[in-house]
PDB file of N, CA, C and O in Angstrom:
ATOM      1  N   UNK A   1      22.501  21.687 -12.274  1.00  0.00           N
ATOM      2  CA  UNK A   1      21.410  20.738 -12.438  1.00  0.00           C
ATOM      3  C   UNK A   1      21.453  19.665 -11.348  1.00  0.00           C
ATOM      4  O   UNK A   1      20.552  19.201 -10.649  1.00  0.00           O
ATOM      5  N   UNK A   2      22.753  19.408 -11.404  1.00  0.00           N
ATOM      6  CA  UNK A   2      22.834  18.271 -10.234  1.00  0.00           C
ATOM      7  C   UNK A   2      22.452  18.802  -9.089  1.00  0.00           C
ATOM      8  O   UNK A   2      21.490  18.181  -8.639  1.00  0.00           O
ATOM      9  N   UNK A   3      22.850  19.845  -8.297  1.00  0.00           N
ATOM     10  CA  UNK A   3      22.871  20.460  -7.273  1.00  0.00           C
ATOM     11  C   UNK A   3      21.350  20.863  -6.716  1.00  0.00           C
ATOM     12  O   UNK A   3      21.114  20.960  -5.512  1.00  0.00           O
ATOM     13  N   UNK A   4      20.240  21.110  -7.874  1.00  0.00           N
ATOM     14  CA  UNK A   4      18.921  21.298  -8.204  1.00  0.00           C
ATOM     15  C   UNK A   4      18.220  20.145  -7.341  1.00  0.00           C
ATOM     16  O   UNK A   4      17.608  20.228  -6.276  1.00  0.00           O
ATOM     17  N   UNK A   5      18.555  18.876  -8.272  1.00  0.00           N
ATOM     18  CA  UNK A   5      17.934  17.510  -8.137  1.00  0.00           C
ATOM     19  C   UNK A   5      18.263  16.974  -6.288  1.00  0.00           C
ATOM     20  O   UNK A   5      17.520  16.217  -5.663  1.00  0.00           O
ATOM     21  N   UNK A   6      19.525  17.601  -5.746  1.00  0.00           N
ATOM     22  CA  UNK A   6      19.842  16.899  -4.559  1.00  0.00           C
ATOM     23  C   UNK A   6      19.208  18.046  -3.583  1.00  0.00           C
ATOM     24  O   UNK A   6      18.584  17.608  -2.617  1.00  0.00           O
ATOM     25  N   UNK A   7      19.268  19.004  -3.678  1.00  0.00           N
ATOM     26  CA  UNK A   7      18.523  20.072  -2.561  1.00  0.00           C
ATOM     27  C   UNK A   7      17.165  19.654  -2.991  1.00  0.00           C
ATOM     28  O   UNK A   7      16.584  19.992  -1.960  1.00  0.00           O
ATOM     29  N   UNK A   8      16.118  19.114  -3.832  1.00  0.00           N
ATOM     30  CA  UNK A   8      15.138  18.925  -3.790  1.00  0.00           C
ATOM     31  C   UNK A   8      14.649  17.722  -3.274  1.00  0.00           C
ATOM     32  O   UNK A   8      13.546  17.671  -2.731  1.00  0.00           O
ATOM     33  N   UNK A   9      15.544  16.526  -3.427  1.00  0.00           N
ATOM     34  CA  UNK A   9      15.674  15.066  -2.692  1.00  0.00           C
ATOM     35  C   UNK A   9      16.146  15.462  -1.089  1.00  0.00           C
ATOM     36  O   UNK A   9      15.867  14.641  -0.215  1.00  0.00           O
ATOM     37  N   UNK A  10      16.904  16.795  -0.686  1.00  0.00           N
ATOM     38  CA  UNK A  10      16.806  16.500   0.773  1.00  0.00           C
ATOM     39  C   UNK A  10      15.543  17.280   1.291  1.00  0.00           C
ATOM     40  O   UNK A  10      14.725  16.776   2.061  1.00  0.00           O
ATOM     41  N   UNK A  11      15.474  18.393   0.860  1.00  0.00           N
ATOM     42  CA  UNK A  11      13.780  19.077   1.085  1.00  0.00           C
ATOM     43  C   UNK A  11      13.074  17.604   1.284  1.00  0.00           C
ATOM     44  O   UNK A  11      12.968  17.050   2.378  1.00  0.00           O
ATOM     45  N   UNK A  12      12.674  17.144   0.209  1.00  0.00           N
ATOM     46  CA  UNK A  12      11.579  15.822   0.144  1.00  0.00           C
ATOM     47  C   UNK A  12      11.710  15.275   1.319  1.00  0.00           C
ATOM     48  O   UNK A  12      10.805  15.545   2.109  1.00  0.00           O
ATOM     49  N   UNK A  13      12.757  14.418   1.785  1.00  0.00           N
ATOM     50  CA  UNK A  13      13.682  13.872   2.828  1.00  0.00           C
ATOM     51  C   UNK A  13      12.926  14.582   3.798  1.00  0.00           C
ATOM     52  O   UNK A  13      11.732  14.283   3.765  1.00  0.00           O
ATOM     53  N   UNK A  14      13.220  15.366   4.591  1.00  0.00           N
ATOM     54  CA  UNK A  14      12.691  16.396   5.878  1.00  0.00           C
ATOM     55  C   UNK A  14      11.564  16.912   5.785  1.00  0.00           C
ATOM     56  O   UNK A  14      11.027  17.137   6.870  1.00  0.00           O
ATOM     57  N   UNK A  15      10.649  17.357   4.323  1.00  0.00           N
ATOM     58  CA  UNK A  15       9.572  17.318   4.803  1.00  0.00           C
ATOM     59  C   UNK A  15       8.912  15.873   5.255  1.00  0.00           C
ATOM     60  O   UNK A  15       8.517  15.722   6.411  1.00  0.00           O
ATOM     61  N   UNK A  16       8.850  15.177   4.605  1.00  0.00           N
ATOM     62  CA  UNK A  16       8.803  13.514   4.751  1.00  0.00           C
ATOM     63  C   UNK A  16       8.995  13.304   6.673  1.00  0.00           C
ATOM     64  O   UNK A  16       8.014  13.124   7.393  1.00  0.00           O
ATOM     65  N   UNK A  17      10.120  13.363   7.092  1.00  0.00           N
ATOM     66  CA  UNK A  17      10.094  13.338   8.352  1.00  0.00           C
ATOM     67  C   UNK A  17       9.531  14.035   9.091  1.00  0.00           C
ATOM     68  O   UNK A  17       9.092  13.526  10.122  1.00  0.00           O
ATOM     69  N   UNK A  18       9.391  15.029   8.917  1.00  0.00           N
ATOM     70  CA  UNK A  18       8.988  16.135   9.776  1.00  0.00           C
ATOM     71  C   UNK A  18       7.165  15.631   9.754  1.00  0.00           C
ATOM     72  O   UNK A  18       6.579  15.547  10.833  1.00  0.00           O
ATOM     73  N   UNK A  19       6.519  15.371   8.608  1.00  0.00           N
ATOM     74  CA  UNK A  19       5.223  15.280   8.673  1.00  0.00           C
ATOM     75  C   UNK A  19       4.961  13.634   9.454  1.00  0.00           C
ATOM     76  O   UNK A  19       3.855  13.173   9.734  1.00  0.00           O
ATOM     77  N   UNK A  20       6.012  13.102   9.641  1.00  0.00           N
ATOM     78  CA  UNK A  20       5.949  11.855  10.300  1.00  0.00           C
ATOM     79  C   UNK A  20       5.748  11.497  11.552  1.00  0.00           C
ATOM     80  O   UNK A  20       5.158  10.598  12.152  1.00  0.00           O
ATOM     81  N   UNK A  21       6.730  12.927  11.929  1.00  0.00           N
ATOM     82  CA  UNK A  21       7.036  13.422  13.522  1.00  0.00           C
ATOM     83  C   UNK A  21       5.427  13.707  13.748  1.00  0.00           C
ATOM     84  O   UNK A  21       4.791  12.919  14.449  1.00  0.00           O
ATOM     85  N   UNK A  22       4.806  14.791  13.172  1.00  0.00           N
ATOM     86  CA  UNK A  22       3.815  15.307  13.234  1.00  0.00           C
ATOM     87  C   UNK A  22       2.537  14.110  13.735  1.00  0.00           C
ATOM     88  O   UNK A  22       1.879  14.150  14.775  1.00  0.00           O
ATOM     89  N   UNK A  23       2.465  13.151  12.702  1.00  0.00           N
ATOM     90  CA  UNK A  23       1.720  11.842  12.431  1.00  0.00           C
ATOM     91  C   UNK A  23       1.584  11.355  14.174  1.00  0.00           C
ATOM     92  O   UNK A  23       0.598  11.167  14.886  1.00  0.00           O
ATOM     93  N   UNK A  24       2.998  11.269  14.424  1.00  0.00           N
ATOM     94  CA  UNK A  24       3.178  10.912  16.157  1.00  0.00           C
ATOM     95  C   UNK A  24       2.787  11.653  17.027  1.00  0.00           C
ATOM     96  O   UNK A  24       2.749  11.234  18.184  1.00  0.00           O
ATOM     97  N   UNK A  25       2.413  12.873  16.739  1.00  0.00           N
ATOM     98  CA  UNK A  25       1.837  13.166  18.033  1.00  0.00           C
ATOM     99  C   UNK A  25      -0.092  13.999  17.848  1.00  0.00           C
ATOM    100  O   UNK A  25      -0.841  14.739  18.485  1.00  0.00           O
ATOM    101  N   UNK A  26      -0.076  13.481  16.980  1.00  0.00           N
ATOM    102  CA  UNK A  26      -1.713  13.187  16.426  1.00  0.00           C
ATOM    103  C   UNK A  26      -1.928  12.302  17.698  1.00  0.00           C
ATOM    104  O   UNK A  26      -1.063  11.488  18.019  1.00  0.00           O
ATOM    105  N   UNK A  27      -3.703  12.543  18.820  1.00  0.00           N
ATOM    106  CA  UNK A  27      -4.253  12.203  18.886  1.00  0.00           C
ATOM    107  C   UNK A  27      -5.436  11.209  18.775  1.00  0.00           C
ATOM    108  O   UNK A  27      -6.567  11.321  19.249  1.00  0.00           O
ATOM    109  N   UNK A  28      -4.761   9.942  17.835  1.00  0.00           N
ATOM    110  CA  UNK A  28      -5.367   8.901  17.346  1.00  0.00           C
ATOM    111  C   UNK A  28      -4.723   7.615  17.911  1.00  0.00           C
ATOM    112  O   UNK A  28      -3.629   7.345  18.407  1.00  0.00           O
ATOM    113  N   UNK A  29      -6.044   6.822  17.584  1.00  0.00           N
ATOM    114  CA  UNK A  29      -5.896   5.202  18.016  1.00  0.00           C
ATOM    115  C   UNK A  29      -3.946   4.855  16.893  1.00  0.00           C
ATOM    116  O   UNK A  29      -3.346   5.417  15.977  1.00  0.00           O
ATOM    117  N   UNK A  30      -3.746   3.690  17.738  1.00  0.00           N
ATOM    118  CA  UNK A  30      -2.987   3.170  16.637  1.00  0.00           C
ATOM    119  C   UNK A  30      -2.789   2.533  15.367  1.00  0.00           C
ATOM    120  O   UNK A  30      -1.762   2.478  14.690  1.00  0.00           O
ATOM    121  N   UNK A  31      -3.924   2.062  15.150  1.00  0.00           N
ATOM    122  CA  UNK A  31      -4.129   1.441  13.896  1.00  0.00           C
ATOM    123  C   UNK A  31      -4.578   2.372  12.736  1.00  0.00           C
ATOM    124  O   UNK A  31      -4.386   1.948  11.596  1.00  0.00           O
ATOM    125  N   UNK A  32      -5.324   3.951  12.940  1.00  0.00           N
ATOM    126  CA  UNK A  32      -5.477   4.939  12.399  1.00  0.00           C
ATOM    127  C   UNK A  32      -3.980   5.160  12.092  1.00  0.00           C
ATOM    128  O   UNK A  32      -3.627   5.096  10.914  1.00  0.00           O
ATOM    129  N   UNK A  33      -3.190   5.381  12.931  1.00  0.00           N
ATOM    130  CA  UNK A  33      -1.901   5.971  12.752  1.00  0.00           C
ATOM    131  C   UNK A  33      -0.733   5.209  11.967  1.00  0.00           C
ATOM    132  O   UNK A  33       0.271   5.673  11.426  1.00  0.00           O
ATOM    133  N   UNK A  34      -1.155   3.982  12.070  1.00  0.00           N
ATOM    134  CA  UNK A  34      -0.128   3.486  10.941  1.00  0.00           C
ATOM    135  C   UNK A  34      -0.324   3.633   9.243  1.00  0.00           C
ATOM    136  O   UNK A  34       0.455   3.632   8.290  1.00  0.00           O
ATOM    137  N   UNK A  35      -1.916   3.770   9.422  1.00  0.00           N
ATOM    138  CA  UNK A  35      -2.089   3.973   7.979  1.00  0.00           C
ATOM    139  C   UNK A  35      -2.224   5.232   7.743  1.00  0.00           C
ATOM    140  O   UNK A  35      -3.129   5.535   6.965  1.00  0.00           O
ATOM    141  N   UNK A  36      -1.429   6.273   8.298  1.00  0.00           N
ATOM    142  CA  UNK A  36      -1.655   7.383   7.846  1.00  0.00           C
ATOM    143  C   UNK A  36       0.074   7.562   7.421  1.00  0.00           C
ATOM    144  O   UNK A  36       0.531   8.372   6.615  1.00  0.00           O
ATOM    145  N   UNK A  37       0.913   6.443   8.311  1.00  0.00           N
ATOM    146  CA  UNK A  37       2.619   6.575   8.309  1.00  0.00           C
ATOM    147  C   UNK A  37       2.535   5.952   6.794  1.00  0.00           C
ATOM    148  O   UNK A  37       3.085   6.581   5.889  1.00  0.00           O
ATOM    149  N   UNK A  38       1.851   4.717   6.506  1.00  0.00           N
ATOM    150  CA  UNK A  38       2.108   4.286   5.505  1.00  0.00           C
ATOM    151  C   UNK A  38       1.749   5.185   4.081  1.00  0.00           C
ATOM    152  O   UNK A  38       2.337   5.094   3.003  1.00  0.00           O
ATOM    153  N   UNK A  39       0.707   5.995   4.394  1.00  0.00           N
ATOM    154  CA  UNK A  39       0.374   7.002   3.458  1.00  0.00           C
ATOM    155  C   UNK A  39       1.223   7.719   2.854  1.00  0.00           C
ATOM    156  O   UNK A  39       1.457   7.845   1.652  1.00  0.00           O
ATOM    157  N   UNK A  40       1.914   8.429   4.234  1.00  0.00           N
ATOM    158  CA  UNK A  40       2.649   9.585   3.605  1.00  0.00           C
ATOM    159  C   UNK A  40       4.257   9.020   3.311  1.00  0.00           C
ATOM    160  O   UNK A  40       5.086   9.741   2.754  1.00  0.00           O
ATOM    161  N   UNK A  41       4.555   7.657   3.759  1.00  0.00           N
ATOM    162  CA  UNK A  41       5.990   7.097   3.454  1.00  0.00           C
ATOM    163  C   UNK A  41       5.288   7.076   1.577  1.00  0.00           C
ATOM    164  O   UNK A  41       5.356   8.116   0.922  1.00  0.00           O
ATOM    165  N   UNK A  42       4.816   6.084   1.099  1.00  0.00           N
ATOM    166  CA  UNK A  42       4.276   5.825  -0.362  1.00  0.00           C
ATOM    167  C   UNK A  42       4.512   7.167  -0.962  1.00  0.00           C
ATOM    168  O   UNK A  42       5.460   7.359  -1.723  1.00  0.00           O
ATOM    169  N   UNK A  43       3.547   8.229  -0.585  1.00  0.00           N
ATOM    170  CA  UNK A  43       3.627   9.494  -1.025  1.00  0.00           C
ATOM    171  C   UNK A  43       5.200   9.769  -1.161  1.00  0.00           C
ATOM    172  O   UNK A  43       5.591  10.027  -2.300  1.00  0.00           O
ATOM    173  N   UNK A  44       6.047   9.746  -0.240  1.00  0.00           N
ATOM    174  CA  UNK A  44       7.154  10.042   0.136  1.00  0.00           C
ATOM    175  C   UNK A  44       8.280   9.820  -0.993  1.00  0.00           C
ATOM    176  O   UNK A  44       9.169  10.539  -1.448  1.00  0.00           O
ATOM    177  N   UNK A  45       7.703   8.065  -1.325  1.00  0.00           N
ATOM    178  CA  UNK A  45       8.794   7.440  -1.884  1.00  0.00           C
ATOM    179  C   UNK A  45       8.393   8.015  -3.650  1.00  0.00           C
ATOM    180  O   UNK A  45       9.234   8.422  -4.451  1.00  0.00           O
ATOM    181  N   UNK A  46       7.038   7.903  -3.879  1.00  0.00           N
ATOM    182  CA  UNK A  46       6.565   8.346  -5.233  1.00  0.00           C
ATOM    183  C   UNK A  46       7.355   9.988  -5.653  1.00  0.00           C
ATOM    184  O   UNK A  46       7.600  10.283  -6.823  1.00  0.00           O
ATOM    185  N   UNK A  47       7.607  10.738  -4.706  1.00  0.00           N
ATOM    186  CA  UNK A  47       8.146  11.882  -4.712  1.00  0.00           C
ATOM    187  C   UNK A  47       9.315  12.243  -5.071  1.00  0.00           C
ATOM    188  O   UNK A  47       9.576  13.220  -5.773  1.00  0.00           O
ATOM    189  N   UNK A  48      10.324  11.216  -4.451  1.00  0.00           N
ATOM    190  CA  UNK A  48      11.546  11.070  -4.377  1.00  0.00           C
ATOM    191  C   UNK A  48      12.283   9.902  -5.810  1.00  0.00           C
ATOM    192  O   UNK A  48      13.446   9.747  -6.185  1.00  0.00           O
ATOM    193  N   UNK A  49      11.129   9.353  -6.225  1.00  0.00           N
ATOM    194  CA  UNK A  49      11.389   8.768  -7.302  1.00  0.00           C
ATOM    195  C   UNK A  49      11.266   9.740  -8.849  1.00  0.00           C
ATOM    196  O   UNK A  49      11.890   9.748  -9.910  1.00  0.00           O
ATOM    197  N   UNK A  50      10.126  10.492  -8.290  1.00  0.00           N
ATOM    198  CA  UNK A  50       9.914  11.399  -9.389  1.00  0.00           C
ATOM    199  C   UNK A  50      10.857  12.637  -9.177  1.00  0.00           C
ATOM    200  O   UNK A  50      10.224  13.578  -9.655  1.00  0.00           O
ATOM    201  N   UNK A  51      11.761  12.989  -8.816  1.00  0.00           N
ATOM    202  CA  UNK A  51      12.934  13.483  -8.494  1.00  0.00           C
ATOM    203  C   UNK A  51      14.243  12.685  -9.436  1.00  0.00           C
ATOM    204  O   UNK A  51      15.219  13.161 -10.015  1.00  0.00           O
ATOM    205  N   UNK A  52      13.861  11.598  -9.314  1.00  0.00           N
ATOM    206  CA  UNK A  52      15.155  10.934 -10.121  1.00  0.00           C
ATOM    207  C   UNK A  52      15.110  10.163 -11.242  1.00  0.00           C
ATOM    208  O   UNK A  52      15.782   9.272 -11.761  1.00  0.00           O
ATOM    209  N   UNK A  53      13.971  10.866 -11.491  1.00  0.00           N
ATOM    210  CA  UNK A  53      13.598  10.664 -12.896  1.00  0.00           C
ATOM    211  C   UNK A  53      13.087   9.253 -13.436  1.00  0.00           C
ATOM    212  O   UNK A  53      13.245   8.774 -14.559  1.00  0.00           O
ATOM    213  N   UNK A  54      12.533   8.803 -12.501  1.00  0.00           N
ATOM    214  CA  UNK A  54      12.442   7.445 -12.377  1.00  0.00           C
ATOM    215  C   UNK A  54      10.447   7.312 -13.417  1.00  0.00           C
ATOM    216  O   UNK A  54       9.990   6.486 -14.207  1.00  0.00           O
ATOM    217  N   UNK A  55       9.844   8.688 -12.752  1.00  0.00           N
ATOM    218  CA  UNK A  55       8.168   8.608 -13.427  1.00  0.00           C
ATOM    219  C   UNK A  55       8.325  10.096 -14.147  1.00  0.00           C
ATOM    220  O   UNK A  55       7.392  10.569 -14.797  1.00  0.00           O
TER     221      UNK A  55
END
C-alpha cells in the first residue's frame, strides 16, 4: 500500500515537471505563460494532495 501511494506521488512529481518543461518551450508571450505554470503547479499540488489523502 505504501509502496502504491509513493510510485504514484513520484509519477505525479515528473509528470508535473515534464508538462512544465513543455509549458517552456510553448511559443507564447510571457504573461500567457505564467498563467499556464501557475495552472498546472495548482493542478499539480491538488493531485499530490489527493494522493495523501488529504481530499
Amino acid at each position: 500500500m505504501a509502496s502504491s501511494v509513493l510510485i504514484g506521488i513520484l509519477i505525479t512529481f515528473l509528470v508535473i515537471i515534464l508538462v512544465l518543461y513543455l509549458v517552456q518551450r510553448l511559443p507564447i508571450d510571457g504573461r500567457m505563460r505564467q498563467i499556464v505554470q501557475l495552472i498546472v503547479i495548482v493542478i499539480g499540488i491538488i493531485s499530490l494532495l489527493k494522493y495523501l489523502a488529504v481530499f
